[in-house]
PLY file of the C-alpha trace (Angstrom):
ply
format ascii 1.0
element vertex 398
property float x
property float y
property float z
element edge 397
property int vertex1
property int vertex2
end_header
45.85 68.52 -2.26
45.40 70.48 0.93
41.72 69.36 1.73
41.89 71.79 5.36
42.94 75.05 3.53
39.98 74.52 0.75
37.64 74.23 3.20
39.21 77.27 5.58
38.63 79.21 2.16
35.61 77.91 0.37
33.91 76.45 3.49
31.27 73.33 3.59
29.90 71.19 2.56
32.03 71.05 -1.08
32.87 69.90 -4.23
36.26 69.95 -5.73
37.73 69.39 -8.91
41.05 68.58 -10.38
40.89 69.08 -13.80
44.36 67.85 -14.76
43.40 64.47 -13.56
40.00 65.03 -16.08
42.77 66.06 -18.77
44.59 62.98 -18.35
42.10 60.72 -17.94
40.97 62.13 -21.47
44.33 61.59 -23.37
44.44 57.85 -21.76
41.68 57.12 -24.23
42.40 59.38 -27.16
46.29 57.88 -27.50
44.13 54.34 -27.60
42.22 55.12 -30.41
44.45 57.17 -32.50
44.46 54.74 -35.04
41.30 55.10 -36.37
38.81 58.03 -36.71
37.09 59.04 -33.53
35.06 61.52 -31.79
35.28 61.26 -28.07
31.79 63.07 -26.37
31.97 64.05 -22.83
28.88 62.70 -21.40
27.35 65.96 -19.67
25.34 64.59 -17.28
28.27 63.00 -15.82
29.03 67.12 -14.20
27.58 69.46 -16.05
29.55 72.71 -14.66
30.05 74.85 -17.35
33.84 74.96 -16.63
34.09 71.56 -17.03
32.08 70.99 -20.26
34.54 74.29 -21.39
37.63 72.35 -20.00
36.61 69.21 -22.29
36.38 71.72 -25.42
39.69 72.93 -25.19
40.54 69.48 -24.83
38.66 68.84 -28.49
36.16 66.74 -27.07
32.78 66.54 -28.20
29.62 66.25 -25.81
27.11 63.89 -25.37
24.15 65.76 -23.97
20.60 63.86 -22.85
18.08 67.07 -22.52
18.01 70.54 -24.77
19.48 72.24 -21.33
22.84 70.02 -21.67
23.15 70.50 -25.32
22.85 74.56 -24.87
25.10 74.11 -21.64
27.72 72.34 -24.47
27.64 75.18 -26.86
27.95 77.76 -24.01
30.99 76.27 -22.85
32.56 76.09 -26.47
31.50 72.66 -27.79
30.92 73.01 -31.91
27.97 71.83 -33.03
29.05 69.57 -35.27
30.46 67.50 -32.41
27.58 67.24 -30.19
25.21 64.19 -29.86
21.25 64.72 -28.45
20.56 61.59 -26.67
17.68 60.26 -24.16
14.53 58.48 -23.76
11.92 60.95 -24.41
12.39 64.39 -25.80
9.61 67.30 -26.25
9.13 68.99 -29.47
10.34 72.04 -28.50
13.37 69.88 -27.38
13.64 68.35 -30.88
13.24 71.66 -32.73
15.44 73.55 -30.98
17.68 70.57 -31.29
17.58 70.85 -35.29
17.52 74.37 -35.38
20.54 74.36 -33.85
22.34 71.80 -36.43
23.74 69.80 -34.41
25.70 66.82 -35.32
22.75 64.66 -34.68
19.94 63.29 -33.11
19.90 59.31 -31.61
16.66 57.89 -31.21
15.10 55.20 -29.14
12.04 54.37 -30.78
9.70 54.19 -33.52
7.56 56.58 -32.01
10.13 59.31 -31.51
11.77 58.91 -34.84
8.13 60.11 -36.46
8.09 62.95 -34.17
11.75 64.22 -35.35
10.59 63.06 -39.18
7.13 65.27 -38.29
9.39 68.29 -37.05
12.00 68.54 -39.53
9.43 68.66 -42.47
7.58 71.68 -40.57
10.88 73.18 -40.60
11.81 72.27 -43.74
14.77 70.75 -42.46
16.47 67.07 -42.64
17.05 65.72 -39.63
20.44 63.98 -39.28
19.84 60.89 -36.94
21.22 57.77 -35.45
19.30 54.96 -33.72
20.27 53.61 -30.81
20.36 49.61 -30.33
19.20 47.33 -27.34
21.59 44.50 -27.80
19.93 42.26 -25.27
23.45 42.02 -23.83
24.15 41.82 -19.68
26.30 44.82 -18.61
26.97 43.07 -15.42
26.80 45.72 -13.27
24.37 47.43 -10.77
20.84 47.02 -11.90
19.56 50.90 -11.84
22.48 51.54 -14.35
22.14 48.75 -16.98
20.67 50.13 -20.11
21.41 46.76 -22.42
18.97 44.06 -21.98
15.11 44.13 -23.33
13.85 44.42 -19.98
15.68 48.18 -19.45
13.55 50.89 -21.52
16.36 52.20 -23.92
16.93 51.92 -27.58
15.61 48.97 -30.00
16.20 45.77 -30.79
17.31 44.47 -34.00
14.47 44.33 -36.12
13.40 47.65 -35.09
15.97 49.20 -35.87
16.17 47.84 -38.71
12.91 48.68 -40.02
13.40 52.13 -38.32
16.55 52.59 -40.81
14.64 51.48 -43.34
12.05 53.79 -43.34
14.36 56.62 -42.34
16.36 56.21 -45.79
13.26 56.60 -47.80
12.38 59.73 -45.59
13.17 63.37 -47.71
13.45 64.72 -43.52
15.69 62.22 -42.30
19.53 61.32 -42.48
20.56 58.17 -41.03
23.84 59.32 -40.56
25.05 56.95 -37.37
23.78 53.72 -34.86
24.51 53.79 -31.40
24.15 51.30 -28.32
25.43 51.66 -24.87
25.19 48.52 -22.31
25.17 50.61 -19.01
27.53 52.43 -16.52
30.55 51.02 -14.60
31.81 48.45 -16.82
34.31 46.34 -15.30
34.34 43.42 -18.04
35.51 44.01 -21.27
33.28 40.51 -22.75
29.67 42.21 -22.79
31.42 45.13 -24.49
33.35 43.65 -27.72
29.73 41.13 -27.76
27.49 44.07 -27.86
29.84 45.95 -30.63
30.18 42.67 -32.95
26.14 42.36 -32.96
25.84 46.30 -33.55
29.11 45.93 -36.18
26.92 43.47 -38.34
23.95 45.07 -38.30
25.96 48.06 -39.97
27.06 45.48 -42.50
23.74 44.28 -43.16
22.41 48.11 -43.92
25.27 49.00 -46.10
24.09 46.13 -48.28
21.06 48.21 -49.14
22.73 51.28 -49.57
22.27 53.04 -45.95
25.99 54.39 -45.25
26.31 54.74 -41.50
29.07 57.06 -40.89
29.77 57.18 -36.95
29.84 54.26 -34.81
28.72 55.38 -31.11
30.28 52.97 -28.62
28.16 54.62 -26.22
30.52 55.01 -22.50
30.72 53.47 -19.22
33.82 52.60 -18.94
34.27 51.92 -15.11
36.42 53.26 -12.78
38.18 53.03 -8.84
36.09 53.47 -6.06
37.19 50.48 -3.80
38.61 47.27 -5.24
37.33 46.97 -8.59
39.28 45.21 -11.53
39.46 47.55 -14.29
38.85 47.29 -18.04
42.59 48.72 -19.43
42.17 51.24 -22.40
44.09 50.02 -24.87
42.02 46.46 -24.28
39.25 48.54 -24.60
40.27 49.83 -27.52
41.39 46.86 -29.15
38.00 45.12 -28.36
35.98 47.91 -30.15
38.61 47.90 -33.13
38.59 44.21 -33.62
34.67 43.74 -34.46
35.03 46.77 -36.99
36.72 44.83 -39.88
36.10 46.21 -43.47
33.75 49.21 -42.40
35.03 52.96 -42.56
33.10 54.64 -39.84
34.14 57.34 -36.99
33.83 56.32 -33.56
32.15 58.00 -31.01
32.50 57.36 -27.41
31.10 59.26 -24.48
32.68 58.97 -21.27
31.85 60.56 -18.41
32.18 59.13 -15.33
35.60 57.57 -16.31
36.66 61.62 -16.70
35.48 63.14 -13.80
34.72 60.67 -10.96
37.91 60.08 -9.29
38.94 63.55 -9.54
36.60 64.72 -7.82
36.30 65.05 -3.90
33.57 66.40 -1.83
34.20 68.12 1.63
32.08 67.68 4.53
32.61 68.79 8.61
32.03 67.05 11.75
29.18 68.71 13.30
29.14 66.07 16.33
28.89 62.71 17.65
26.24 60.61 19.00
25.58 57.46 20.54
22.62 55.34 20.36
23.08 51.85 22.58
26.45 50.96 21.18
25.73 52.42 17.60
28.05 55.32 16.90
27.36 58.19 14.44
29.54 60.74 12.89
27.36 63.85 11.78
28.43 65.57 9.28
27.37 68.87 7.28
26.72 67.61 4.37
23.97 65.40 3.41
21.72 63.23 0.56
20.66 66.09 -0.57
24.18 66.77 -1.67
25.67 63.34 -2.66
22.69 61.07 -3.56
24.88 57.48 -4.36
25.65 55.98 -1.37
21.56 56.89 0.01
20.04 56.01 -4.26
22.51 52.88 -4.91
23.72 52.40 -1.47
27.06 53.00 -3.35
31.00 53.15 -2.03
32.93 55.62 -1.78
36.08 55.96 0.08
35.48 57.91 3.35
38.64 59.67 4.67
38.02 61.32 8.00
40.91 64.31 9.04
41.38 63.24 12.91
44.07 60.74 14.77
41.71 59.93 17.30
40.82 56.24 18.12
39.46 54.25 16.22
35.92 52.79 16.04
33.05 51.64 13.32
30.96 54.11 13.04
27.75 55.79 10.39
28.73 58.85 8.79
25.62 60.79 9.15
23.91 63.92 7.46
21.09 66.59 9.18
18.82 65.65 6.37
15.70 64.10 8.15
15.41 61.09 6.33
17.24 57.16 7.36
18.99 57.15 4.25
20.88 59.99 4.76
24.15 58.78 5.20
27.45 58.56 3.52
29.02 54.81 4.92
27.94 52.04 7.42
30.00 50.67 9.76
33.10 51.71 9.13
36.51 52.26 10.84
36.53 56.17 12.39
39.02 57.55 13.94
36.91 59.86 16.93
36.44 63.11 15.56
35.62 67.13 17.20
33.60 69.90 16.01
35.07 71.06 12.78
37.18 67.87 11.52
37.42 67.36 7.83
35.96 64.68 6.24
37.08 63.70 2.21
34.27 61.74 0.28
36.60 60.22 -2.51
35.63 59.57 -5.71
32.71 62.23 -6.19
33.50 64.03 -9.43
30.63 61.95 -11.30
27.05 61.73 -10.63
27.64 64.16 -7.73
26.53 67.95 -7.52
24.66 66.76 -11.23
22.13 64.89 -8.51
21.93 67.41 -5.69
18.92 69.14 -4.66
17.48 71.52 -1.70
15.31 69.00 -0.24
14.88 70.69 3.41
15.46 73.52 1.95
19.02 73.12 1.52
21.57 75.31 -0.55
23.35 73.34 -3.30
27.34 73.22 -2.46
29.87 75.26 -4.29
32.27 73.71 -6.72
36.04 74.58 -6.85
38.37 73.53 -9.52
42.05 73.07 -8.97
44.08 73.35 -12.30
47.77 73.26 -11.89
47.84 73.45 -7.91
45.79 76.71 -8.11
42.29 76.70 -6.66
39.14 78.39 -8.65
35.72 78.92 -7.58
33.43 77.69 -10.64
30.17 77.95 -9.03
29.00 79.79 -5.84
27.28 78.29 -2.95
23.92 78.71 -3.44
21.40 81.11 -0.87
18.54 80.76 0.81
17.15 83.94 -1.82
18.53 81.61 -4.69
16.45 78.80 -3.56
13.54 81.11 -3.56
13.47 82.97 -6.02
10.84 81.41 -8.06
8.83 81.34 -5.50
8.25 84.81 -3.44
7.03 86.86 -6.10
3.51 84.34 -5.56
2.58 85.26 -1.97
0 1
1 2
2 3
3 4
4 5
5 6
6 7
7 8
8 9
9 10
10 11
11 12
12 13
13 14
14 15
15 16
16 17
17 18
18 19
19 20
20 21
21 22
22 23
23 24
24 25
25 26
26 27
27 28
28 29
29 30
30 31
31 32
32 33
33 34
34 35
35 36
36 37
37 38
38 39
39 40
40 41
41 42
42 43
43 44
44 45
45 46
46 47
47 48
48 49
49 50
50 51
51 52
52 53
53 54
54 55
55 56
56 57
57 58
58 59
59 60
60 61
61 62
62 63
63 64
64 65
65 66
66 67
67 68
68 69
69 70
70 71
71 72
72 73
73 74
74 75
75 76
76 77
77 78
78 79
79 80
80 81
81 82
82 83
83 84
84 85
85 86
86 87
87 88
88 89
89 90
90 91
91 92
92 93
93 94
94 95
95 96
96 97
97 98
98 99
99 100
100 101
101 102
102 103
103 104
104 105
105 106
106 107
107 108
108 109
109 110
110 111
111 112
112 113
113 114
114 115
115 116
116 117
117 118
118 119
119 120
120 121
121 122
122 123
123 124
124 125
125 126
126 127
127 128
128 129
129 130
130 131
131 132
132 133
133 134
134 135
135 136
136 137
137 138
138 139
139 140
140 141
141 142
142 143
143 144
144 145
145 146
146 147
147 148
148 149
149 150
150 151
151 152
152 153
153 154
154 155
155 156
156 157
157 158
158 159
159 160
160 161
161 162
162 163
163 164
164 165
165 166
166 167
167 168
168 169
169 170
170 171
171 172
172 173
173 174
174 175
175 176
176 177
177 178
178 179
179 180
180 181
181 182
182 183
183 184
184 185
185 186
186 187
187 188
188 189
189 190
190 191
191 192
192 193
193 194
194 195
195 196
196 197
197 198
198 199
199 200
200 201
201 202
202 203
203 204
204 205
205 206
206 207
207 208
208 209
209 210
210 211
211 212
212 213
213 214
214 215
215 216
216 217
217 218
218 219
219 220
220 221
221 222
222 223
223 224
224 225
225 226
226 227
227 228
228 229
229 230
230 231
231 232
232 233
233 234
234 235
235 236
236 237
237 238
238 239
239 240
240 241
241 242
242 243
243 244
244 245
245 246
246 247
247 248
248 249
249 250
250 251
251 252
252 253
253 254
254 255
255 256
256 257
257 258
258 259
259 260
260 261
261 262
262 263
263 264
264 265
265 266
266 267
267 268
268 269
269 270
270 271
271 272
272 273
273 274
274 275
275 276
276 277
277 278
278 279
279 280
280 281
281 282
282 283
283 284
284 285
285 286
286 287
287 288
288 289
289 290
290 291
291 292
292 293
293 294
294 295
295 296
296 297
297 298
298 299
299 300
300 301
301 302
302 303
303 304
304 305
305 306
306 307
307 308
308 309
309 310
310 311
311 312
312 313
313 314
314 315
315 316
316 317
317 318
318 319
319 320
320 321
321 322
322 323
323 324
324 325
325 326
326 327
327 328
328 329
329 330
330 331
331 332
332 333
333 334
334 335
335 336
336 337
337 338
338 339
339 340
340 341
341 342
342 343
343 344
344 345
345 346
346 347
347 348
348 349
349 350
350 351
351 352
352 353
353 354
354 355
355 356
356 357
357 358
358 359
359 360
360 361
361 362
362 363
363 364
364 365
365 366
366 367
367 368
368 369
369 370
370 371
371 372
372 373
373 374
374 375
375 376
376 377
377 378
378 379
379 380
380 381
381 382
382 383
383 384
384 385
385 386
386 387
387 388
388 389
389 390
390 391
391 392
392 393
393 394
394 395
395 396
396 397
C-alpha cells in the first residue's frame, strides 16, 4: 500500500481502510462454522462508516448494533432486519420503540429492569417483543480490565438465576418472545479456555429452559475474538470454532457471533505527519499532526500499536507526540525513531477498530477523513470534517 501517495492525495491526519483484508478476515470465520447454522453480526461499534457496515452486507453478515443510531446506520447500509441484534446496557424508550417498530430480529437485555420496560412498550404498541437475555457467566476474560464484560463485578448482563427467572417470566408474557440467550466475556481474547467455559455454563442453562418448554432458537457467542497488534498468541478459528461446537451437544440452535474488531482492526491504518522535533534535557519528541482526539487507545488504555515512521534517518527512542494540549496525548513511549523532517509519514498500524468510532473535536479539532482501498483502488468514504461542520449546531445561538 503506498502510504506517501494517500496522504499526497487525501492529506492528514487519516484513516484508511482495506476492505479485502475485512472480506477475508470474514470468510476465515464463516468456512469455520459452516457446519452448523450461524449468523455472523458485525459488531458496529467496532467502525461504524456506513461503507463498511454496507461492505459487511454484501458480505451477508448481520450487525450487532449497541444504540438506535447503529441499528438505523445497519439498515442504511443494507443490513435486513431480520439479521440485526439491539444490544447495550441501557436503552431509552424511544430507543426501544423505535427498535420494535422496526422488527428487528431482536432485542438482548441486561436486566430485570429493562426487560419490563421492553414488556411495558410492546403492549402500548400492541406488539411482541422478540428478546434474548444476555448472561454474566462470572467467567475471567483475561484481558485488559476496561474491556472485560464477564465477571459479576463488570455491569453487563445477569447471572444465572436471573436470567432464569427473567425467562421465566418472559414466557408467560403475551408481549414477549424469548427467542435467544446471549453472553459475551470481553474484547481481545487471546485464550480459547474462558471461552468454551463460559459457552458450556450458557449451553446448560439452554438445556435447563427447554425442559420447561422455553425453545431458545439462536445462541449468541457474543465476539472478541483477539487479534495482532504486537506479539500476541492468537486463538485459531477453527479452535474457536470447535470450542463453541463442542459444548452444543443435542441442542438445535443458530449461532450468532459478532465480531468486530477481529474484522476491521488490522486493516486499518491511520496516517499522521511530522510537524517537528523537540528536545527536552535528553527526552526526544516526535510531533505529529494527529492527536488523542483522533486515536484515543494508546492515551484511554495506554494501548500498542505498531508505529512505523517513513524516514532513514538515525535512530533514537523517542515519544510520538500530538498538538492536543493534554500529557496523554501521545501515540508510543520510548521507542526506536529513525530522525524525521517536516512532512515525514508516519503509519499507526493496526487502527481499523475502535479508531475514528472514538474520535472527537476536543480543541476544536476536525474529525479525519476515511479512505477505503478495495482491490488496489483508493475511495474516499467520508470527508474531512470543517471547522463550519464542527459548528454547526452551535452558531445559529449567538
Amino acid at each position: 500500500m503506498d502510504f506517501k501517495k494517500l496522504a499526497d492525495k487525501y492529506q492528514t491526519p487519516l484513516y484508511v481502510y482495506n476492505f479485502n483484508h475485512f472480506t477475508e478476515q470474514y470468510k476465515k470465520l464463516k468456512e469455520v462454522f459452516r457446519a452448523k447454522k450461524t449468523l455472523i453480526s458485525y459488531a458496529v461499534k467496532a467502525n461504524s462508516n456506513l461503507s463498511v457496515v454496507k461492505h459487511f452486507a454484501e458480505l451477508e453478515a448481520g450487525a450487532d448494533c449497541v444504540s438506535i443510531g447503529e441499528v438505523k446506520r445497519a439498515v442504511l447500509a443494507g443490513i435486513p432486519k431480520y439479521k440485526i441484534i439491539f444490544s447495550g446496557v441501557g436503552k431509552r424508550d424511544d430507543e426501544i420503540e423505535e427498535a420494535l417498530k422496526l422488527d428487528i430480529l431482536m432485542i438482548n437485555l441486561e436486566s430485570m429492569a429493562e426487560m419490563k420496560r421492553v414488556e411495558m412498550i410492546a403492549e402500548k404498541l400492541n406488539k411482541e417483543a422478540r428478546i434474548s437475555i444476555r448472561v454474566n457467566p462470572n467467567i475471567d476474560p483475561k484481558t485488559h480490565p476496561y474491556i472485560s464484560t464477564g465477571l459479576h463485578e463488570n455491569k453487563f448482563g445477569v447471572d444465572i438465576d436471573t436470567a432464569t427467572r427473567m425467562y421465566l417470566q418472559a414466557k408467560n408474557s403475551k408481549h414477549l418472545n424469548p427467542v435467544g440467550i446471549h453472553f459475551h466475556i470481553g474484547s481481545q481474547l487471546t485464550e480459547l479456555e474462558p471461552i468454551k467455559e463460559a459457552s458450556e455454563v450458557v449451553a446448560d442453562l439452554v438445556r435447563k429452559l427447554q425442559k420447561v418448554d422455553i425453545d431458545i432458537k439462536f445462541f449468541d457467542i457474543g465476539g472478541g475474538l483477539g487479534i495482532q497488534y504486537d506479539d500476541e498468541t492468537l486463538i485459531e478459528p477453527y479452535d474457536y470454532a470447535q470450542a463453541i461446537l463442542s459444548t452444543l451437544s443435542g441442542l438445535d440452535v443458530t449461532i450468532c457471533m459478532e465480531p468486530g474488531r477481529y474484522f476491521t482492526a488490522n486493516g486499518g491504518y491511520f496516517l499522521t505527519e511530522v510537524l517537528y522535533e523537540k528536545t527536552n534535557g535528553d527526552k526526544r519528541f516526535v510531533i505529529v499532526d494527529g492527536a488523542m482526539n483522533d486515536l484515543i487507545r494508546p492515551s484511554l488504555y495506554n494501548a500498542y500499536h505498531k508505529v512505523e515512521v517513513l524516514s532513514d534517518g538515525e535512530i533514537s527512542k523517542a515519544n510520538i507526540v500530538g498538538p492536543v494540549c493534554e500529557s496523554g496525548d501521545f501515540f508510543a513511549k520510548n521507542i526506536d525513531v529513525p530522525a524525521t523532517n517536516h512532512g515525514d509519514l508516519v503509519v499507526i498500524h493496526s487502527a481499523g477498530a475502535y479508531g475514528f468510532v472514538m474520535a472527537s473535536n476536543y480543541n476544536t479539532r476536525g474529525k479525519p477523513a476515511e479512505v477505503a482501498i478495495i482491490d488496489g483502488d483508493d475511495k474516499l468514504i467520508r470527508k474531512r470534517e470543517t471547522f463550519e461542520d464542527i459548528i454547526a449546531l452551535e452558531k445559529e445561538f449567538i
